[in-house]
Backbone bond lengths (Angstrom), bond angles and torsions (degrees), N, CA, C in turn:
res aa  C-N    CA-C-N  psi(-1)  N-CA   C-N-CA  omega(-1)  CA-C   N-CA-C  phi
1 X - - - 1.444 - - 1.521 108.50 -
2 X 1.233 114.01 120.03 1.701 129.96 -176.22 1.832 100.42 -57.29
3 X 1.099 108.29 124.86 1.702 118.36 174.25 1.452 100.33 -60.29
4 X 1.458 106.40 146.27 1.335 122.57 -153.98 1.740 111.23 -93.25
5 X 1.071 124.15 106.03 1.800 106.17 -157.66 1.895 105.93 -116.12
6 X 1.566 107.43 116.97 1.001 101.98 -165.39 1.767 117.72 -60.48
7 X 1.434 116.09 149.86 1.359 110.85 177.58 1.585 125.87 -149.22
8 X 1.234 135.12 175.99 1.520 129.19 177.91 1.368 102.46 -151.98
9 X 1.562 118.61 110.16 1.112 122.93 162.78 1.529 126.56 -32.21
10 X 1.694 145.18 147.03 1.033 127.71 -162.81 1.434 116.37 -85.11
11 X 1.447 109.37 -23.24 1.515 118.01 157.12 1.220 126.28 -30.17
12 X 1.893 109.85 -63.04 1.378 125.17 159.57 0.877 114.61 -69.33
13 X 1.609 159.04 2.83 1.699 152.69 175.88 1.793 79.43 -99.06
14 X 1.246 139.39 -55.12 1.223 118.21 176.96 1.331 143.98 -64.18
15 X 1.378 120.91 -20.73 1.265 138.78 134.68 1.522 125.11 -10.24
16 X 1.812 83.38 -72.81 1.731 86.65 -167.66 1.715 105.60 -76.36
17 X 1.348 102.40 -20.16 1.701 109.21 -162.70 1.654 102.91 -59.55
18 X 1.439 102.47 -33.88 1.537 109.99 -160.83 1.862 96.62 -84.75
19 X 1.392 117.49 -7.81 1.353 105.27 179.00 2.018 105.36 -116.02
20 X 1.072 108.91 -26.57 1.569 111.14 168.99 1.474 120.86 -82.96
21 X 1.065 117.74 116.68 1.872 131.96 -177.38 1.630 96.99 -93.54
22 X 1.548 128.25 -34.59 1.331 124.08 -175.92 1.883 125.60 -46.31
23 X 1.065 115.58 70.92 1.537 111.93 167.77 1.230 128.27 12.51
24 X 1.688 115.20 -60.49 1.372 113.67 172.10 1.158 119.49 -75.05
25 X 1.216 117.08 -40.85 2.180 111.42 167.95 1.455 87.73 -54.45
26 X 1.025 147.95 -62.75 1.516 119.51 -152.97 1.161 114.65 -58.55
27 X 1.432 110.54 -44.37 1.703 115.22 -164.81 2.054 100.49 -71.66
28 X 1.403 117.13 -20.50 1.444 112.72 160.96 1.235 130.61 -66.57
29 X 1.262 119.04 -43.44 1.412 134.01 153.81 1.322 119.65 -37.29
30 X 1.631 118.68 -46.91 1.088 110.82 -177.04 1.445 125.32 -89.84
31 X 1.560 103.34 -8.92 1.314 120.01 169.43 1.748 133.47 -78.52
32 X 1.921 100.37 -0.53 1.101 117.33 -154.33 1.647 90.28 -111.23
33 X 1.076 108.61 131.39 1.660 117.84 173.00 1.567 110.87 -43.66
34 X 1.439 120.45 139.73 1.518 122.81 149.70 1.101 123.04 -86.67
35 X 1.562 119.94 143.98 1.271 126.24 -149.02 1.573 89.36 -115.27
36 X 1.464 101.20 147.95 1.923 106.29 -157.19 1.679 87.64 -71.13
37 X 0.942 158.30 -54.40 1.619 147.75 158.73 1.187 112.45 -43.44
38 X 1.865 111.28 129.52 1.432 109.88 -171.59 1.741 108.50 -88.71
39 X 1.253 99.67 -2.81 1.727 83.07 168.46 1.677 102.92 -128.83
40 X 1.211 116.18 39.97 1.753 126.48 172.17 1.716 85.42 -88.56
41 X 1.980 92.86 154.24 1.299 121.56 -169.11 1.765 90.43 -142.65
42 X 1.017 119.49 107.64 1.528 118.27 173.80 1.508 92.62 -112.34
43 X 1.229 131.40 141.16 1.292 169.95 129.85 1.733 146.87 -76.52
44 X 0.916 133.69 77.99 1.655 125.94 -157.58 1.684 96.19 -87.49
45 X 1.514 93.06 153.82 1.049 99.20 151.41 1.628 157.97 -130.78
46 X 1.041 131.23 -165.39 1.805 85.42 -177.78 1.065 126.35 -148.53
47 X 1.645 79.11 74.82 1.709 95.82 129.55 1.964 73.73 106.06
48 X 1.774 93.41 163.05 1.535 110.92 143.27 1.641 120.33 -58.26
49 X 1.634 114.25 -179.09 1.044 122.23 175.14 1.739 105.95 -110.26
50 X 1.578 133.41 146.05 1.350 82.04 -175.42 1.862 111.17 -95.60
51 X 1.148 126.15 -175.18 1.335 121.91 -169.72 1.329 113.11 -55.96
52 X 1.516 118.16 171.00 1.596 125.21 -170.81 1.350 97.06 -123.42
53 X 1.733 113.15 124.09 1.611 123.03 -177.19 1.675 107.82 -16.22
54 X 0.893 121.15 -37.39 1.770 139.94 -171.28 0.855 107.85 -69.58
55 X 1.387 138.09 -56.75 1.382 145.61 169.96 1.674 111.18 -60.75
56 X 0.780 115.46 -80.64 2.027 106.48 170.64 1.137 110.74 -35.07
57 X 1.738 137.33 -55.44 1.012 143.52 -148.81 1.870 81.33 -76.89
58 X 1.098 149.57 -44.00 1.328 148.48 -142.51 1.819 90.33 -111.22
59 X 0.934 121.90 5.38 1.362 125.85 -178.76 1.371 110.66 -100.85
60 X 1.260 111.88 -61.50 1.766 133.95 166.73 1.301 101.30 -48.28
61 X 1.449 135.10 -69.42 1.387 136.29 160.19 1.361 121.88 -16.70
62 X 1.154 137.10 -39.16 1.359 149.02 -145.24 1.292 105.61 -121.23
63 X 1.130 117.16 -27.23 1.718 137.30 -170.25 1.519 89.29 -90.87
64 X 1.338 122.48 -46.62 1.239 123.90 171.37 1.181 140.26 -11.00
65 X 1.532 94.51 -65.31 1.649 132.03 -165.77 1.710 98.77 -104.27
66 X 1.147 125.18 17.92 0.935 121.47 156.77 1.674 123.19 26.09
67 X 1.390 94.02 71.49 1.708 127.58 -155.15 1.686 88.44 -87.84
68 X 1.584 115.38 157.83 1.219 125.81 177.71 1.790 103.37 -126.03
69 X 1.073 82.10 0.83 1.728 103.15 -176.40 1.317 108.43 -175.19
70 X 1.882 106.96 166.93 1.297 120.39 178.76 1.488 108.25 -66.74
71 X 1.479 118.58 131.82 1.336 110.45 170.30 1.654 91.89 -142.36
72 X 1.733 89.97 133.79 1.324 99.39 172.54 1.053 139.84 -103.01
73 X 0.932 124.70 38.25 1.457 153.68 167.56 1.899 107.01 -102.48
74 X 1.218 100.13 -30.24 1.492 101.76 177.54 1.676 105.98 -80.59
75 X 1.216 112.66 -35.32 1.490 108.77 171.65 1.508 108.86 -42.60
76 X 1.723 88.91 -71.67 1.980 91.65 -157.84 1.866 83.55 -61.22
77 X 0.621 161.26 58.19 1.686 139.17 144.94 1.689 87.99 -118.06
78 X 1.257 131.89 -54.30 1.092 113.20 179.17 1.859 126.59 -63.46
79 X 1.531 109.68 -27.88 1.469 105.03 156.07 1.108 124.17 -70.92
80 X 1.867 120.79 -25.52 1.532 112.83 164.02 1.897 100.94 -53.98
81 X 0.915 118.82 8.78 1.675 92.58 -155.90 1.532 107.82 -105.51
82 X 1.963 92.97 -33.58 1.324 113.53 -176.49 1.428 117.47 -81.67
83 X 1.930 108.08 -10.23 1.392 103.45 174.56 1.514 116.25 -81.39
84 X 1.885 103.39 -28.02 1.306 99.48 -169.34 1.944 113.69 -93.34
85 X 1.508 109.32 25.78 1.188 103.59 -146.24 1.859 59.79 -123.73
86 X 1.143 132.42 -51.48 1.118 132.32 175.32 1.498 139.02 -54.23
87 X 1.658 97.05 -15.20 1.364 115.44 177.71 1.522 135.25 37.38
């Protein structure tokens, strides 16, 4: 997957140029890639979060029991597991 590179078509870099007088927005603007479409808006974002001990730990659990479906009853036994494993 091609890295994500932020950009503003020059259509849109002219837009804002003609309504912002602030120096530093300009000098960002001009520092910001043009995007090969003059009215494209590329945006990245960032990124996932990565998981919380809780979440893996309740993942492995679940993988466990070798489920064919969601069953919820298998959850709370695996959050019973993580409370008492957590003490």
């Amino acid at each position: 997957m091609p890295k994500c590179v932020p950009c503003l078509g020059q259509d849109v870099k002219d837009a804002i140029l003609k309504q912002v007088h602030d120096q530093a927005t300009r000098d960002l603007l001009g520092r910001l890639a043009t995007c090969p479409n003059p009215a494209e808006i590329q945006v990245c974002g960032k990124g996932t979060r990565p998981r919380s001990a809780y979440q893996e730990f309740a993942s492995q659990c679940l993988k466990a029991k070798h489920l064919t479906h969601f069953d919820p009853e298998a959850m709370k036994d695996c959050a019973r597991q993580w409370r008492e494993r957590r003490g």
